[in-house]
N, CA, C, O and CB atoms as a CASP TS submission, in Angstrom:
PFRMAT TS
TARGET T0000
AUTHOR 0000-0000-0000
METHOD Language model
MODEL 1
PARENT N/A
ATOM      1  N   UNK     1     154.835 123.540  79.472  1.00  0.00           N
ATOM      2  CA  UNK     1     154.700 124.663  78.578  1.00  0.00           C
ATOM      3  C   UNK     1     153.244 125.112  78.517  1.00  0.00           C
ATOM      4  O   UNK     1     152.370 124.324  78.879  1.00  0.00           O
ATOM      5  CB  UNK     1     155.216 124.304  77.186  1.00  0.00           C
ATOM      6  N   UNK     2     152.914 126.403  78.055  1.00  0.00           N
ATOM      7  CA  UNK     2     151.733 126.780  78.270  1.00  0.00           C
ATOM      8  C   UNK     2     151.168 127.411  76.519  1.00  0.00           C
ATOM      9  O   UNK     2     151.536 128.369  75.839  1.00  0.00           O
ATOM     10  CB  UNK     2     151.829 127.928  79.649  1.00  0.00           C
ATOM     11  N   UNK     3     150.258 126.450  76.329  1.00  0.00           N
ATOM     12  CA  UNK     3     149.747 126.657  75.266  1.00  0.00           C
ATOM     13  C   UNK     3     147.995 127.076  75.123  1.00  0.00           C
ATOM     14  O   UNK     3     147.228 126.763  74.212  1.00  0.00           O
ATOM     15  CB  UNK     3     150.162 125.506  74.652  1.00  0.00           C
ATOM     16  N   UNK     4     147.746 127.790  76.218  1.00  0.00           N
ATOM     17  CA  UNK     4     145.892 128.423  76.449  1.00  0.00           C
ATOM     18  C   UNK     4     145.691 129.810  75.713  1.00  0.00           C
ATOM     19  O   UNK     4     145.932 130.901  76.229  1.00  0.00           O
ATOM     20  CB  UNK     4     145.407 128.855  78.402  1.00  0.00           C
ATOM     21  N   UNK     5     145.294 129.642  74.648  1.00  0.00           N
ATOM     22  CA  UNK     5     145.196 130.504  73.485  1.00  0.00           C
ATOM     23  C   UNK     5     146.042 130.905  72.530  1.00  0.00           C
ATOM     24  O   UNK     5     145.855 131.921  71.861  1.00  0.00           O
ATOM     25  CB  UNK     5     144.890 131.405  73.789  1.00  0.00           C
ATOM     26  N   UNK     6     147.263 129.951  72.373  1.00  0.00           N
ATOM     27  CA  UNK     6     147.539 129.960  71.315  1.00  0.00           C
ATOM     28  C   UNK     6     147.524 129.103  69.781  1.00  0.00           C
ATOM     29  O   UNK     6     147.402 127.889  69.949  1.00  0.00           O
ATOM     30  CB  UNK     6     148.240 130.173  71.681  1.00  0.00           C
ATOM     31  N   UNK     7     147.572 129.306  69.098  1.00  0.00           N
ATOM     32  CA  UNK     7     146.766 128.629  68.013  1.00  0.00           C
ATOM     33  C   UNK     7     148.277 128.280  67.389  1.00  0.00           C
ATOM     34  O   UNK     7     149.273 128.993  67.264  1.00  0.00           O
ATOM     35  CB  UNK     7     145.465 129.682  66.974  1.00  0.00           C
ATOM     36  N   UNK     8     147.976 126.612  66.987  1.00  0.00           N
ATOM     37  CA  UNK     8     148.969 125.760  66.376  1.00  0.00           C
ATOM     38  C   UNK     8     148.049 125.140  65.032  1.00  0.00           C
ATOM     39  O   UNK     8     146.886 124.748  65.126  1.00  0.00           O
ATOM     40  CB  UNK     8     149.583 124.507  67.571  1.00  0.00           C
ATOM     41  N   UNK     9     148.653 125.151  64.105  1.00  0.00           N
ATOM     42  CA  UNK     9     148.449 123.983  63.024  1.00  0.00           C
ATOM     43  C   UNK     9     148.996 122.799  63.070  1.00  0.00           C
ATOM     44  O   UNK     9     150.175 122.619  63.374  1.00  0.00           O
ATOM     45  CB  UNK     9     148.814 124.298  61.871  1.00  0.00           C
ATOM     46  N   UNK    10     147.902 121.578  62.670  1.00  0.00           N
ATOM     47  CA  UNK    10     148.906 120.204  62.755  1.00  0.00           C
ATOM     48  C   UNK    10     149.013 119.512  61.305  1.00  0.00           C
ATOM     49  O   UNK    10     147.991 118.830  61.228  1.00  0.00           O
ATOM     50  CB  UNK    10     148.222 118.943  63.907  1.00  0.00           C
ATOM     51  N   UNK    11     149.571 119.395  60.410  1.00  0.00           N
ATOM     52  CA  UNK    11     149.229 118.650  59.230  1.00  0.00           C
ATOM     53  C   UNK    11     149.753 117.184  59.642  1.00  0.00           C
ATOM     54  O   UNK    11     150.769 116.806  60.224  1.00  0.00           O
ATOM     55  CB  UNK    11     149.940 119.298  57.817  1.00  0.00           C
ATOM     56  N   UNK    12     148.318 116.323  58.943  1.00  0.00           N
ATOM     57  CA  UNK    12     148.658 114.820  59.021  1.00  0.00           C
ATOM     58  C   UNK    12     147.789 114.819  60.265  1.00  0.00           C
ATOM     59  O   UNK    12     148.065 113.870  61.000  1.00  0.00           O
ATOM     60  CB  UNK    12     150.410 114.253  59.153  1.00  0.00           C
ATOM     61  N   UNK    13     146.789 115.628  60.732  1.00  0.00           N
ATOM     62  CA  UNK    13     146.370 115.465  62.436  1.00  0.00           C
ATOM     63  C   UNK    13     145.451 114.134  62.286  1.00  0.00           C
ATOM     64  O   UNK    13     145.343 113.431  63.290  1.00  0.00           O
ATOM     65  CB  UNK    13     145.294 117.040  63.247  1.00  0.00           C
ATOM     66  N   UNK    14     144.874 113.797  61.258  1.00  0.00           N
ATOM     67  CA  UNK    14     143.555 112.652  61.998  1.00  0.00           C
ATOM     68  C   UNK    14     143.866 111.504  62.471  1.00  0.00           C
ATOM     69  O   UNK    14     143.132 110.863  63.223  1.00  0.00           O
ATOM     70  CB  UNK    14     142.458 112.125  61.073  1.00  0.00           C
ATOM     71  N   UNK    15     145.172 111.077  62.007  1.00  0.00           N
ATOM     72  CA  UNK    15     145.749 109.994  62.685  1.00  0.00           C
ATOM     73  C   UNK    15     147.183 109.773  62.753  1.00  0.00           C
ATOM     74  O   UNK    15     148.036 110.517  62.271  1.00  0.00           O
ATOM     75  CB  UNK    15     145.258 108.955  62.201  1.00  0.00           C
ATOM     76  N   UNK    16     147.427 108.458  63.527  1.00  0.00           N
ATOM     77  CA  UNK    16     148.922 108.289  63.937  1.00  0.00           C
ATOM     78  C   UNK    16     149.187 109.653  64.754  1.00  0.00           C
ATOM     79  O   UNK    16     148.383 110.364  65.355  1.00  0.00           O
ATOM     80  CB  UNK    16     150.034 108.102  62.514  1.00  0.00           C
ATOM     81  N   UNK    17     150.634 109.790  64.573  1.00  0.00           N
ATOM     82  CA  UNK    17     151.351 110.710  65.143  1.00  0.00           C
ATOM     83  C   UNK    17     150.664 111.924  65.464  1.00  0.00           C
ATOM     84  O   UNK    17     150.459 112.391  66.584  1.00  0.00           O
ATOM     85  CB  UNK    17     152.362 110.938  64.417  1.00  0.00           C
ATOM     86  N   UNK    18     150.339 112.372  64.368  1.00  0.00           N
ATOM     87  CA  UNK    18     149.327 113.491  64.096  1.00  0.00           C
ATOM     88  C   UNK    18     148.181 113.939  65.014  1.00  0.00           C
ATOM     89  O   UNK    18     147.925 115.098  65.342  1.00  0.00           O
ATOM     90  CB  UNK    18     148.703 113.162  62.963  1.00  0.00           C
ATOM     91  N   UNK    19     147.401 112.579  65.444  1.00  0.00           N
ATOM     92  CA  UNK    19     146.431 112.548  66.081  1.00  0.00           C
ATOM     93  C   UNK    19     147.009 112.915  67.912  1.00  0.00           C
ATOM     94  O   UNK    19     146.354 113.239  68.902  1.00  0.00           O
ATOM     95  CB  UNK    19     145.736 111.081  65.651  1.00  0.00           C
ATOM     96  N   UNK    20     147.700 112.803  67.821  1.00  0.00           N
ATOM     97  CA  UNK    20     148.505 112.781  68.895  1.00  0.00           C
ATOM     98  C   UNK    20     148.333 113.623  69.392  1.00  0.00           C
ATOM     99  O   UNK    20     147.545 113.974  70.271  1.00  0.00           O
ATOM    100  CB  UNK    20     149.588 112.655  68.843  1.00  0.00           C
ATOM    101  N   UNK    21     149.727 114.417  68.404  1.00  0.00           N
ATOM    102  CA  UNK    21     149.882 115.507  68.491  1.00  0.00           C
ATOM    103  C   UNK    21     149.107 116.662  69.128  1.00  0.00           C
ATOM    104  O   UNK    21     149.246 117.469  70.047  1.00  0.00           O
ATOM    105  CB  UNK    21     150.042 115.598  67.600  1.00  0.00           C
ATOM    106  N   UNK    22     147.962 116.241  67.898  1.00  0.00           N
ATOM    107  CA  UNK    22     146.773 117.413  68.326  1.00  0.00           C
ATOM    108  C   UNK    22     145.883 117.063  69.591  1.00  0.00           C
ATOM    109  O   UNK    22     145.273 117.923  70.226  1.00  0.00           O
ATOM    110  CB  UNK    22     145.627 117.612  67.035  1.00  0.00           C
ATOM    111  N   UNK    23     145.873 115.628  69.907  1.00  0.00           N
ATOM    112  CA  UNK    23     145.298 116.026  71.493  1.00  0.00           C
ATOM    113  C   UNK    23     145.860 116.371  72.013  1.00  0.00           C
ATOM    114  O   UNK    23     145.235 117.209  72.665  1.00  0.00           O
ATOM    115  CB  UNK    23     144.866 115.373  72.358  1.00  0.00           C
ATOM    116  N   UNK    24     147.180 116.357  72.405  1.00  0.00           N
ATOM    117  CA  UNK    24     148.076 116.804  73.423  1.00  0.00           C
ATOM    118  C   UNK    24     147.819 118.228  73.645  1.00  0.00           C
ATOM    119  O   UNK    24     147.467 118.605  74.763  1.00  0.00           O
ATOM    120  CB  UNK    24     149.511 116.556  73.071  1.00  0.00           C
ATOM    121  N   UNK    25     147.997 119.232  72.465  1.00  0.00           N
ATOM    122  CA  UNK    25     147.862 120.679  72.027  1.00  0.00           C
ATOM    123  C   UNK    25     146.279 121.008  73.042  1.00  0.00           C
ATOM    124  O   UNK    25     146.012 121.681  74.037  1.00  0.00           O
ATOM    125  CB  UNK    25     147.700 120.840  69.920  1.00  0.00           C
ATOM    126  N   UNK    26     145.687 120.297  72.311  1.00  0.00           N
ATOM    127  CA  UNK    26     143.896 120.747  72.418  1.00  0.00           C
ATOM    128  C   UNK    26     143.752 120.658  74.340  1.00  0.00           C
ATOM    129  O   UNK    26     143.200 121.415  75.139  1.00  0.00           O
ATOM    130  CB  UNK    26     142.447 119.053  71.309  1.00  0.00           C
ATOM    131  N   UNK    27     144.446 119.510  74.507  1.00  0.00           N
ATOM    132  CA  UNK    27     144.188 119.400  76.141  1.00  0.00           C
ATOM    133  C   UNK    27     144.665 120.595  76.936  1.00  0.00           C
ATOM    134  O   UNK    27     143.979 121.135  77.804  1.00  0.00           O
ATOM    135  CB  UNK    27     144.973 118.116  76.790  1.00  0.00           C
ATOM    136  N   UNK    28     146.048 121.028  76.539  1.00  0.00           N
ATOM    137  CA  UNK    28     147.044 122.080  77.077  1.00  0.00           C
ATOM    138  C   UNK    28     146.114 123.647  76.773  1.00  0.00           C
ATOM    139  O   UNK    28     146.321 124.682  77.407  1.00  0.00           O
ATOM    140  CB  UNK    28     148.790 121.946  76.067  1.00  0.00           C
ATOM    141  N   UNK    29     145.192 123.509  75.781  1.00  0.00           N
ATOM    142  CA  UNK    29     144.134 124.712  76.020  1.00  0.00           C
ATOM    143  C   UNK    29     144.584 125.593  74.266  1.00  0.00           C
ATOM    144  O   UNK    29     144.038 126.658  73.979  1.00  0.00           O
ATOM    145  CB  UNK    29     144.643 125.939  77.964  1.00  0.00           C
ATOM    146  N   UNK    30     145.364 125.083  73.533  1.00  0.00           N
ATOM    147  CA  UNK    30     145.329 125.659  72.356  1.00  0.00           C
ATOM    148  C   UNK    30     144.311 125.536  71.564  1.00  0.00           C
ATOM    149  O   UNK    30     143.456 124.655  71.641  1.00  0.00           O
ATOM    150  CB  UNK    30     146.210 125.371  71.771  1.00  0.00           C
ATOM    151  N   UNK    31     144.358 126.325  70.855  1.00  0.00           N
ATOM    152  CA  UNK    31     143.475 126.184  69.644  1.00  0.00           C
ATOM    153  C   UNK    31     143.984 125.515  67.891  1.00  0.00           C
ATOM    154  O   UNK    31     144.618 125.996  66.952  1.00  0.00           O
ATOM    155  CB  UNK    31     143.025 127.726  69.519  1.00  0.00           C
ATOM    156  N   UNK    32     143.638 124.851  68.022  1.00  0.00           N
ATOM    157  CA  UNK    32     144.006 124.065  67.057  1.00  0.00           C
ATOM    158  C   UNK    32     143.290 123.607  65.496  1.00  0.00           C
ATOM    159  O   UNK    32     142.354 122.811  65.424  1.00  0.00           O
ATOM    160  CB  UNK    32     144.144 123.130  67.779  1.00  0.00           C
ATOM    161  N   UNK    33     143.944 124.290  64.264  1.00  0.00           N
ATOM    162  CA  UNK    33     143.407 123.878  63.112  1.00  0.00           C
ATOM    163  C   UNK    33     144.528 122.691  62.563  1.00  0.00           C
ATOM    164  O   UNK    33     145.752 122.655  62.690  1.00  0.00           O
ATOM    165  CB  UNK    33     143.160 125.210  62.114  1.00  0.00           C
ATOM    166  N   UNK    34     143.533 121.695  61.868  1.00  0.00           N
ATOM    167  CA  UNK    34     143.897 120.664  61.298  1.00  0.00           C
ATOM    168  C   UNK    34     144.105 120.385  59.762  1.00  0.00           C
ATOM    169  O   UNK    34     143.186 120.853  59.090  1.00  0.00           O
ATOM    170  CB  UNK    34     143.162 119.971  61.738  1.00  0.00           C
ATOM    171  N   UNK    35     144.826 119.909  59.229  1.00  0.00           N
ATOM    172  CA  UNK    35     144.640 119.571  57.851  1.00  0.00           C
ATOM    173  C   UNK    35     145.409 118.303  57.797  1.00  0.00           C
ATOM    174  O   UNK    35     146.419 117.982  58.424  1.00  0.00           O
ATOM    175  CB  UNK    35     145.127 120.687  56.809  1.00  0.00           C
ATOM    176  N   UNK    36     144.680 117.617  56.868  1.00  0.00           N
ATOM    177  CA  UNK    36     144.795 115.802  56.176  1.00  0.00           C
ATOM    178  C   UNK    36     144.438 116.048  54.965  1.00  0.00           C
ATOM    179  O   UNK    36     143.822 117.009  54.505  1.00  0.00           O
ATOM    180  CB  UNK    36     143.673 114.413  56.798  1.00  0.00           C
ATOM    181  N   UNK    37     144.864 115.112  54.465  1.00  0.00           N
ATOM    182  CA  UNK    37     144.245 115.011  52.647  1.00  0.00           C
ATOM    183  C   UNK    37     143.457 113.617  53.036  1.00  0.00           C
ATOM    184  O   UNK    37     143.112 113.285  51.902  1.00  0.00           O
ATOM    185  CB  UNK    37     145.819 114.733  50.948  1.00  0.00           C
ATOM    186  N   UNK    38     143.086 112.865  53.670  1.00  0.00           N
ATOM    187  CA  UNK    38     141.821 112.250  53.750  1.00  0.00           C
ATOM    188  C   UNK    38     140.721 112.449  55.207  1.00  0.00           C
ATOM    189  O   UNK    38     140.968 112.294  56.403  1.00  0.00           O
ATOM    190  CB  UNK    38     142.229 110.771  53.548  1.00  0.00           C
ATOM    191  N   UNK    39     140.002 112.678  54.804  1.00  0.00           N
ATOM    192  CA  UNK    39     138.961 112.941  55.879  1.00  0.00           C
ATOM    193  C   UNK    39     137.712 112.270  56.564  1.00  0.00           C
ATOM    194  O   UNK    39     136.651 112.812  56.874  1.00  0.00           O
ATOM    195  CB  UNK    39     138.520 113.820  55.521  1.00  0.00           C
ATOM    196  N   UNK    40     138.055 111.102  56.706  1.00  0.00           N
ATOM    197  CA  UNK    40     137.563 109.891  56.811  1.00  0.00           C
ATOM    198  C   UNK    40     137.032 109.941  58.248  1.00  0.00           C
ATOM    199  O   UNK    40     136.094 109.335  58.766  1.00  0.00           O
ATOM    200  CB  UNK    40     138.588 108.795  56.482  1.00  0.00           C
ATOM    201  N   UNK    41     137.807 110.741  58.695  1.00  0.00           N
ATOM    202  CA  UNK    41     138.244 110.447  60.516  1.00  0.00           C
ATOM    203  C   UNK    41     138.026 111.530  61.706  1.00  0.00           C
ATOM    204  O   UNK    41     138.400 111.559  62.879  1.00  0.00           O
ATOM    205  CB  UNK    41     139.965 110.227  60.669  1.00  0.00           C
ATOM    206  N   UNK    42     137.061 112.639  60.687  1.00  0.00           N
ATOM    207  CA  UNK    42     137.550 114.123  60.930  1.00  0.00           C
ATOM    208  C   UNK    42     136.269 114.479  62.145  1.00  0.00           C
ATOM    209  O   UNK    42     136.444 115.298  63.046  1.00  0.00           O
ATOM    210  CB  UNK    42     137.519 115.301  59.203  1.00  0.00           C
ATOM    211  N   UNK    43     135.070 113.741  61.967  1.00  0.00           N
ATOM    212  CA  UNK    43     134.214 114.241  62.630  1.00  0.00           C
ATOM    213  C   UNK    43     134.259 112.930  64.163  1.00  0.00           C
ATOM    214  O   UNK    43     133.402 112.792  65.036  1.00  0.00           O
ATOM    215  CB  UNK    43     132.751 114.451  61.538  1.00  0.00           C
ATOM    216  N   UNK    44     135.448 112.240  64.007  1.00  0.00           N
ATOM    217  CA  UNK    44     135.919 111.402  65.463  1.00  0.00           C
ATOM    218  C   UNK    44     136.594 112.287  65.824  1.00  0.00           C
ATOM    219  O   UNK    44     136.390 112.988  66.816  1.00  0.00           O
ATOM    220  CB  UNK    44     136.748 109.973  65.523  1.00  0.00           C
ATOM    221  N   UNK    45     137.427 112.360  65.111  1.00  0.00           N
ATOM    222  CA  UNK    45     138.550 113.347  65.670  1.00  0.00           C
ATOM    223  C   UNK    45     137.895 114.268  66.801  1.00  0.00           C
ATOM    224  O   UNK    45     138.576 115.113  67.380  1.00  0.00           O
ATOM    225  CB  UNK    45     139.191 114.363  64.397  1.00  0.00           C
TER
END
């Protein structure tokens, strides 16, 4: 599937599943905003 400029939201992205998620997206060329309610992890991410 082709995701190079389109923009996805991930909630829950900084970790587990989440984290996943959003590399998978980010590699495939989307653009990607994130939201967590803790942000512990955000500037690894």
């Amino acid at each position: 599937m082709e995701f190079k400029g389109k923009n996805v939201i991930v909630t829950g992205g900084l970790r587990g599943i989440g984290k996943s998620i959003l590399l998978g997206f980010a590699s495939k060329g989307a653009n990607v905003i994130v939201f967590d309610l803790i942000d512990e992890n955000l500037n690894e991410t």
